[in-house]
C-alpha positions as CSV (number, residue, x, y, z in Angstrom):
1,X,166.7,-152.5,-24.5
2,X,163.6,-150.4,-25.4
3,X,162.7,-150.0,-29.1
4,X,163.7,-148.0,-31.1
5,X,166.9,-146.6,-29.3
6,X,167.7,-144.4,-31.8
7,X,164.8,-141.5,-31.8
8,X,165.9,-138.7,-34.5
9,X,162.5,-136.8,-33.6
10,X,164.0,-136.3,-30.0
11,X,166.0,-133.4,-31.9
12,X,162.5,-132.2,-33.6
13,X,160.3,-131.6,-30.7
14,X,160.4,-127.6,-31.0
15,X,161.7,-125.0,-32.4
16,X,164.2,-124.1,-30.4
17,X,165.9,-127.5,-30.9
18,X,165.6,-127.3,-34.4
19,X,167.4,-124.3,-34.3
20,X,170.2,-125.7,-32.2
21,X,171.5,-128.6,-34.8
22,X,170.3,-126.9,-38.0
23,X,172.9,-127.9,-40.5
24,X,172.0,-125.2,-43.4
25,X,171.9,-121.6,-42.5
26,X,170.4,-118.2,-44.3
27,X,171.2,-114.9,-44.0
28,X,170.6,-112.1,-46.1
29,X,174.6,-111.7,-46.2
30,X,174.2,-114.8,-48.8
31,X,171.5,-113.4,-50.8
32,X,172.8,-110.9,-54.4
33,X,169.9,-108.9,-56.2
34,X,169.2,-108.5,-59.3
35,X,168.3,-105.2,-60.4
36,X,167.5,-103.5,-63.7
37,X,169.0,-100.2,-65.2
38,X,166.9,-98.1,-67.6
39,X,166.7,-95.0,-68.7
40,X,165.2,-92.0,-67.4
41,X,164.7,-89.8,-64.0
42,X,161.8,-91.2,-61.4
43,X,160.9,-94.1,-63.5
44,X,159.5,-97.7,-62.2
45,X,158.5,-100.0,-64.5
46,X,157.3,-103.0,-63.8
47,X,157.9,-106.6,-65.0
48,X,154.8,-107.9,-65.7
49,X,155.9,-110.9,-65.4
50,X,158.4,-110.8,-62.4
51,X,155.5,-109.7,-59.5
52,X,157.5,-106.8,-57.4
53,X,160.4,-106.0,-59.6
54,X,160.6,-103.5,-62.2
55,X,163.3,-101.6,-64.6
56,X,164.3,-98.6,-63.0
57,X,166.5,-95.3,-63.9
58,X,169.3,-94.3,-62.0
59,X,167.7,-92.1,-58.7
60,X,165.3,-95.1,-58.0
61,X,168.2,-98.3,-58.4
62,X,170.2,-95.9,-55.9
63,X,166.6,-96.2,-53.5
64,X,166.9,-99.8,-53.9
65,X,170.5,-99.9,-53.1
66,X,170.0,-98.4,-50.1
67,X,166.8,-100.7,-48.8
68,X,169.2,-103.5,-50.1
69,X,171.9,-102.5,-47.8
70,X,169.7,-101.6,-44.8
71,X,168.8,-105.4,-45.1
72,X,172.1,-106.7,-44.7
73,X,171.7,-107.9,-48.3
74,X,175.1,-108.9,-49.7
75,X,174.9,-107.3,-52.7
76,X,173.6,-106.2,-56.0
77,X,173.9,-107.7,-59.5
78,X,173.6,-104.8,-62.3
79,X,171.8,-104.9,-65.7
80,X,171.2,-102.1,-67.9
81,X,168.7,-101.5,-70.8
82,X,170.1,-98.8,-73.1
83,X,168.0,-96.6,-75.1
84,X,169.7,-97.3,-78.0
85,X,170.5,-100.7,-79.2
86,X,172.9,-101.6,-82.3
87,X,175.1,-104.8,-83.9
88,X,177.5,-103.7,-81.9
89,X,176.5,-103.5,-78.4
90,X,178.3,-100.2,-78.0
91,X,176.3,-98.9,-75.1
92,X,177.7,-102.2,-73.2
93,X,180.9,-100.7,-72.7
94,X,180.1,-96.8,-73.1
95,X,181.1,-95.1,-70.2
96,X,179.0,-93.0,-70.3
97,X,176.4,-96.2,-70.7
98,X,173.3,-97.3,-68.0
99,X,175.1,-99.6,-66.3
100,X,177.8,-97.7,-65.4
101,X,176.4,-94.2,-64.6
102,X,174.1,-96.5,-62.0
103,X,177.4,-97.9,-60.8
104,X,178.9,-94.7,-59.9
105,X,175.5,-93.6,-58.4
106,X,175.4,-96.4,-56.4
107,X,179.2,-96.5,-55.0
108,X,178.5,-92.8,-54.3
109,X,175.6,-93.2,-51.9
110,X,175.9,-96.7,-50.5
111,X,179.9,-97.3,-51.0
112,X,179.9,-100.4,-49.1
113,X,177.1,-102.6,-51.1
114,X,178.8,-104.5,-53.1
115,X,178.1,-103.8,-56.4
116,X,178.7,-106.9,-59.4
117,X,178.1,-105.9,-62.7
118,X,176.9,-109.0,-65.3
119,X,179.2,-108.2,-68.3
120,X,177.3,-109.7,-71.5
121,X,175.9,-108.1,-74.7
122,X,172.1,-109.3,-75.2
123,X,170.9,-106.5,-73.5
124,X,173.1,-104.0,-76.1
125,X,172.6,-106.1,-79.2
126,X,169.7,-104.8,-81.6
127,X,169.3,-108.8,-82.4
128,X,169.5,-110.2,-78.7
129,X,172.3,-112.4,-79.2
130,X,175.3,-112.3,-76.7
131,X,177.9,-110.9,-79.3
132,X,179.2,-110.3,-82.7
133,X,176.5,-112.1,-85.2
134,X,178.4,-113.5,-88.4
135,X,175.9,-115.9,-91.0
136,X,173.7,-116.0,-88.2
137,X,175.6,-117.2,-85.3
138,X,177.5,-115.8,-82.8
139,X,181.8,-115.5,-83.3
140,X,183.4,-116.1,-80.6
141,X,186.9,-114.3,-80.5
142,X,185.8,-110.7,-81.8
143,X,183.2,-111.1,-79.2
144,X,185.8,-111.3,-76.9
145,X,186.8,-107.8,-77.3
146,X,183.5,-106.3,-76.4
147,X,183.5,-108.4,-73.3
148,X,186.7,-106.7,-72.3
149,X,186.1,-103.2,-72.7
150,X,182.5,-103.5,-71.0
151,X,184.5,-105.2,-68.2
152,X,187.0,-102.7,-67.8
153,X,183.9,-100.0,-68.5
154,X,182.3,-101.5,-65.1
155,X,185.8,-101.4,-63.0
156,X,186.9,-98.0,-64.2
157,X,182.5,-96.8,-62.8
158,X,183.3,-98.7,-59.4
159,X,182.3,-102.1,-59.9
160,X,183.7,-104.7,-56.8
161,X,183.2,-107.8,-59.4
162,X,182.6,-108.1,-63.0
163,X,180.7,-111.3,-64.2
164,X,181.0,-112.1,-68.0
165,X,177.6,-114.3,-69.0
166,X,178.2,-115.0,-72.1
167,X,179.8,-118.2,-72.1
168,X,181.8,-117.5,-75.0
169,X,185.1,-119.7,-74.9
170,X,188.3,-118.1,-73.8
171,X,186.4,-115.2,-72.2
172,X,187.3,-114.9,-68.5
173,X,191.0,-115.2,-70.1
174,X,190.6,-112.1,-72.0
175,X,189.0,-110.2,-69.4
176,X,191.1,-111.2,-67.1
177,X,194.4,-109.5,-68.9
178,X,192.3,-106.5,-70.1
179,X,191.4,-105.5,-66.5
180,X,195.4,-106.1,-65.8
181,X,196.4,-104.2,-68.2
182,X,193.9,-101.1,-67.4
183,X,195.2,-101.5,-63.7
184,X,192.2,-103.2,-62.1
185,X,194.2,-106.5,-61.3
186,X,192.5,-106.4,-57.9
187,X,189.1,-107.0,-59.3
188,X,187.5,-110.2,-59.5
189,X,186.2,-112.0,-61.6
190,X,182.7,-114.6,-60.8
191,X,182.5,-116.2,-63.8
192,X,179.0,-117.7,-65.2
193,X,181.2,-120.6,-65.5
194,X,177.7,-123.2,-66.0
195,X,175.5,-121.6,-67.7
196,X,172.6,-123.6,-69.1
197,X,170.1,-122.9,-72.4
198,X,167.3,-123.1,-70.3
199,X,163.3,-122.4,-70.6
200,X,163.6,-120.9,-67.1
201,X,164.7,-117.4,-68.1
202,X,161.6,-116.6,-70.4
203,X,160.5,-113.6,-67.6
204,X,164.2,-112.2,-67.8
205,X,163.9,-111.8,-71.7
206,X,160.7,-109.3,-70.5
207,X,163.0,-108.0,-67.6
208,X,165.9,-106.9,-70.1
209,X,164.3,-106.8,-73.1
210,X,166.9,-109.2,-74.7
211,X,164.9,-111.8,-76.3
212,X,166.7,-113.1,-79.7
213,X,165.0,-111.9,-82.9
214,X,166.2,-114.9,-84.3
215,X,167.2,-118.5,-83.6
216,X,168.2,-119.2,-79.6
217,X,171.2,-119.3,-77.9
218,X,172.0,-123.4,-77.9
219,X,175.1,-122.7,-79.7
220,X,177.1,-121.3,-76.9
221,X,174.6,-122.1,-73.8
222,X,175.1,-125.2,-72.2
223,X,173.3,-128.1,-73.4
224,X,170.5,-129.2,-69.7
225,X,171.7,-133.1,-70.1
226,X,175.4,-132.6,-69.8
227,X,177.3,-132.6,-66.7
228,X,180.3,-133.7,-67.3
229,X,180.9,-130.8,-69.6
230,X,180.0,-128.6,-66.7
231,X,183.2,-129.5,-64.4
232,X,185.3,-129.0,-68.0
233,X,184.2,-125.5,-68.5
234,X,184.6,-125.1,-64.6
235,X,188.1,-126.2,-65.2
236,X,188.5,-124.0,-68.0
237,X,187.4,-120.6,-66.5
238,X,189.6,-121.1,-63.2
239,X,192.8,-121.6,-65.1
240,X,192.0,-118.7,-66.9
241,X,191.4,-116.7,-63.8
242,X,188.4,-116.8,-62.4
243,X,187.6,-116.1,-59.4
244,X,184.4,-117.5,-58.6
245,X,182.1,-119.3,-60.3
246,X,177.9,-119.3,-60.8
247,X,175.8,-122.3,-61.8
248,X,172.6,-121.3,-63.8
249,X,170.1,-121.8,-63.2
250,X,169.8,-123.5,-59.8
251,X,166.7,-125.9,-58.8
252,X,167.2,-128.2,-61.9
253,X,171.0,-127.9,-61.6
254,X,171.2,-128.2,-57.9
255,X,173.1,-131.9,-58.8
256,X,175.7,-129.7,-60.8
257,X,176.2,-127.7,-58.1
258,X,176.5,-130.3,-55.6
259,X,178.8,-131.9,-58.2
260,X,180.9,-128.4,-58.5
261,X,181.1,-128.2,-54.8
262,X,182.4,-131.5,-53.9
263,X,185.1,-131.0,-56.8
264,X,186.5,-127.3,-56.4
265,X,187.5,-125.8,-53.4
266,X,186.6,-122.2,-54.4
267,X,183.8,-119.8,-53.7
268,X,180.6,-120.4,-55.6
269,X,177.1,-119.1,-56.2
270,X,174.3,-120.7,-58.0
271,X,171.2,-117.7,-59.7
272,X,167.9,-119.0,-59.0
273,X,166.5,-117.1,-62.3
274,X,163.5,-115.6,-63.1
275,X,161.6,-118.5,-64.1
276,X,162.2,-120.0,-61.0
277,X,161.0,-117.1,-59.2
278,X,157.8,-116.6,-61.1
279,X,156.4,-120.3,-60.9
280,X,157.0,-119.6,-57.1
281,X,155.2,-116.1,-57.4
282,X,152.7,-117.5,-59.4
283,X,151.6,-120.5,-57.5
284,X,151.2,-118.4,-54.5
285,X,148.8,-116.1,-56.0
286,X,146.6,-119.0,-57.2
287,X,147.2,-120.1,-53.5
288,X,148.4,-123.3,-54.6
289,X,151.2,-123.0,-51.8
290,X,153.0,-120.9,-49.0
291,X,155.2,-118.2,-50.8
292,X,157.3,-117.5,-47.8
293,X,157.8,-120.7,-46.8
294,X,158.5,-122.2,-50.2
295,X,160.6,-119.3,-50.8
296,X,163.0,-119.8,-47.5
297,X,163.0,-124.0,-48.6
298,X,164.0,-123.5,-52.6
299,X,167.1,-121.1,-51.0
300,X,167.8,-123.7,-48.0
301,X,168.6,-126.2,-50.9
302,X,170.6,-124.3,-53.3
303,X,172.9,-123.6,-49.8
304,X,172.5,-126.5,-48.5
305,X,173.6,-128.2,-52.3
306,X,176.9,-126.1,-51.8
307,X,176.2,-122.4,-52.9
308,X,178.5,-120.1,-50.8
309,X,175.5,-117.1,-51.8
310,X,172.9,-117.1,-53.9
311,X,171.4,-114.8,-56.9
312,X,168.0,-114.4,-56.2
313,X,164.7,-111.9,-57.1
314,X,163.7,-113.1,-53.3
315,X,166.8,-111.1,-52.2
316,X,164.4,-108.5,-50.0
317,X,161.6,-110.8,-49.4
318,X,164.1,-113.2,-47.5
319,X,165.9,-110.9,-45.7
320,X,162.9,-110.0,-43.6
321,X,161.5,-112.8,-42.6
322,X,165.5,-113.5,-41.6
């Protein structure tokens, strides 16, 4: 009997049998992108911080759209930056708001991208915080009710799929009966069901200009050493109607997401954020590594650890080298 019988690098010897028993595929189907609504006719700033991405007004997110859908991307994730911000996150669920004039710009020229609006209040908020701010901390239940009406804002514009990010408790619940009750019970709902206090979203905070003025967010993001906690507000979201769920953010939670995976049988995303994005960005400009190539293995895992599709600021870059 020769030694070793068993030779796995028989199945490694080229490219074209690589191919053949690949276990994890990409396509830009699976990729969403993230894209930032501001203000304004012809405008393009960029993210100083986020190489390649920028805030931009209406005419120029409904450019993107379209490259996006050329792609094959499978769709778009939509923040807005109002002009105006206040205590009261009004322009969040104006209708006459950013975020939903981009919608309806969007549905009108590329109607079959799917459009997902994030529904959260940091970007609306004059202090940066995700809601209603009383002694300094966030309540929960009035919350709620902006939540609702920027959800039902986003589905009356066109949205496919509203995702509340907030992680307030009892929000997908709420949400859930407002859009019943203004006659969008077929829209869905992905929920931000995990959603971490991380140090990975510091380029975001540039991106949306929603940086608190005070304190941090620990009080109603998810603490980075629980897990356990994780499945429970999983639980949680589904019974109160979700209908898919995101784990945030993905390369240091790609063990939650495994966890998720292997416990519920519904579809799932994970958001590799905008830290993780820039470290990559970074490093390759220092030439420290290969963008593209660490780029295509960061998404391979967070597929491959059971994301159904993926958030991601490589959203374009990926779909052409695919």
């Amino acid at each position: 009997m020769p030694f070793p019988l068993h030779r796995p690098r028989r199945l490694r010897a080229n490219e074209s049998l690589r191919t053949l028993v690949r276990e994890t595929l990409l396509a830009p189907s699976d990729f969403v992108l993230p894209l930032f609504a501001c203000e304004g006719e012809g405008i393009r700033k960029e993210i100083s911080s986020m190489n390649g991405h920028a805030q931009l007004s209406v005419d120029k997110i409904v450019d993107e759209c379209r490259e996006a859908a050329s792609l094959g991307i499978g769709g778009v994730l939509m923040f807005g930056i109002p002009a105006h911000k206040d205590e009261n996150a009004s322009g969040a669920y104006d209708d006459a708001g950013i975020v939903q004039r981009a919608i309806r710009a969007i549905k009108q020229e590329t109607p079959n991208l799917l459009v997902i609006s994030d529904v959260c209040n940091c970007e609306y908020t004059s202090h940066g915080h995700c809601g209603l701010v009383v002694n300094n901390d966030v309540d929960n239940d009035p919350t709620l009710e902006w939540l609702a009406r920027t959800a039902v804002s986003h589905a009356r514009a066109g949205a496919d799929i509203v995702a509340p990010s907030d992680m307030m408790d009892g929000r997908v619940g709420r949400i859930r009966s407002a859009l019943d009750e203004s006659g969008f019970s077929g829209t869905p709902i992905l929920s931000y069901a995990v959603k971490y206090a991380s140090g990975f979203y510091g380029p975001f905070r540039e991106a949306a200009e929603s940086t608190p003025q005070f304190g941090d967010r620990r009080s109603y993001q998810m603490d980075p050493a629980n897990a356990r906690e994780a499945m429970r507000e999983i639980e949680l979201d589904l019974a109160e109607g979700a209908d898919m769920l995101i784990v945030k953010p993905a390369l240091a939670y790609l063990d939650i997401l495994s966890m998720a995976r292997q416990r519920f049988d519904v579809p799932m995303a994970a958001y590799q954020v905008s830290g993780e994005f820039s470290m990559i960005m970074a490093a390759a400009a220092n030439g420290w590594i290969d963008k593209d190539r660490i780029m295509m293995e960061t998404l391979t895992s967070i597929r491959r650890a059971g994301a159904d599709f993926i958030l991601t600021y490589f959203a374009k870059d990926a779909a052409r080298l695919l």
